[in-house]
C-alpha positions in Angstrom: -7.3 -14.0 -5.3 -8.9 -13.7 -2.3 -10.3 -11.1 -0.1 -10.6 -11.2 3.8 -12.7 -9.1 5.7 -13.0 -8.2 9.3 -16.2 -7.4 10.5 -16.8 -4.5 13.0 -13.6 -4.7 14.1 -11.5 -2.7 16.8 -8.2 -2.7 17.0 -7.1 -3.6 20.6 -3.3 -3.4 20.2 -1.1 -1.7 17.9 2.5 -1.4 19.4 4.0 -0.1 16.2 3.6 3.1 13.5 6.1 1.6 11.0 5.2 0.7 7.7 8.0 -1.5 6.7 7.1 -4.7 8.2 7.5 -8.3 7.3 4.6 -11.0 8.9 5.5 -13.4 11.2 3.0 -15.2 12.6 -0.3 -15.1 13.5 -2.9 -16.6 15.9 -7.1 -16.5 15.5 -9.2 -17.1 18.5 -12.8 -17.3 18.9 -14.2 -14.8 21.7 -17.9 -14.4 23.2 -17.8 -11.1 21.1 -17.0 -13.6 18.1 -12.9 -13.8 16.8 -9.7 -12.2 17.8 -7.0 -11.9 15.2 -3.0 -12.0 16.9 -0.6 -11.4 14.4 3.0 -10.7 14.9 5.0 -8.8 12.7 9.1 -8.3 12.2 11.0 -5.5 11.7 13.3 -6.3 8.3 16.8 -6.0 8.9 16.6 -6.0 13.0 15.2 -8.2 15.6 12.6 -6.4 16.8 8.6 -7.8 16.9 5.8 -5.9 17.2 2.3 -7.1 18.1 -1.4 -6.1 16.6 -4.7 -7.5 17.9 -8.0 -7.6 16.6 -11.0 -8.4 17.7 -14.4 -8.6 15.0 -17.6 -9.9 14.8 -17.0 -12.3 12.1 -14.7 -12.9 9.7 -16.1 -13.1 5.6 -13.7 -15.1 2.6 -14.6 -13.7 -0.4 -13.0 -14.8 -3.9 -12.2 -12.0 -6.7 -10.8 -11.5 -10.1 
């Protein structure tokens, strides 16, 4: 498998406390700081979205057994 870290990251937005949560879609740009992570998550069995944004230093792809 593979593992993905997030270096010194900060969470900028977090619009949700629920723990039941299906991805949806998600966006990386780079920043002067270095990337921000977008990813949009759905509630299951509703319509609503919620949003959580990250922003890091770097980002580091690891493989593991």
């Amino acid at each position: 498998g593979n593992k993905i870290v997030l270096k010194n990251a900060v969470v900028k937005k977090q619009d949700f406390d629920k723990q039941e949560l299906g991805w949806c879609y998600e966006e990386l740009y780079p920043t002067k700081k270095g990337y921000e992570l977008h990813i949009l998550f759905f509630e299951y069995g509703t319509s609503e979205t919620y949003d959580l944004i990250v922003e890091c230093d770097n980002i580091e792809i690891t493989n593991y057994k």
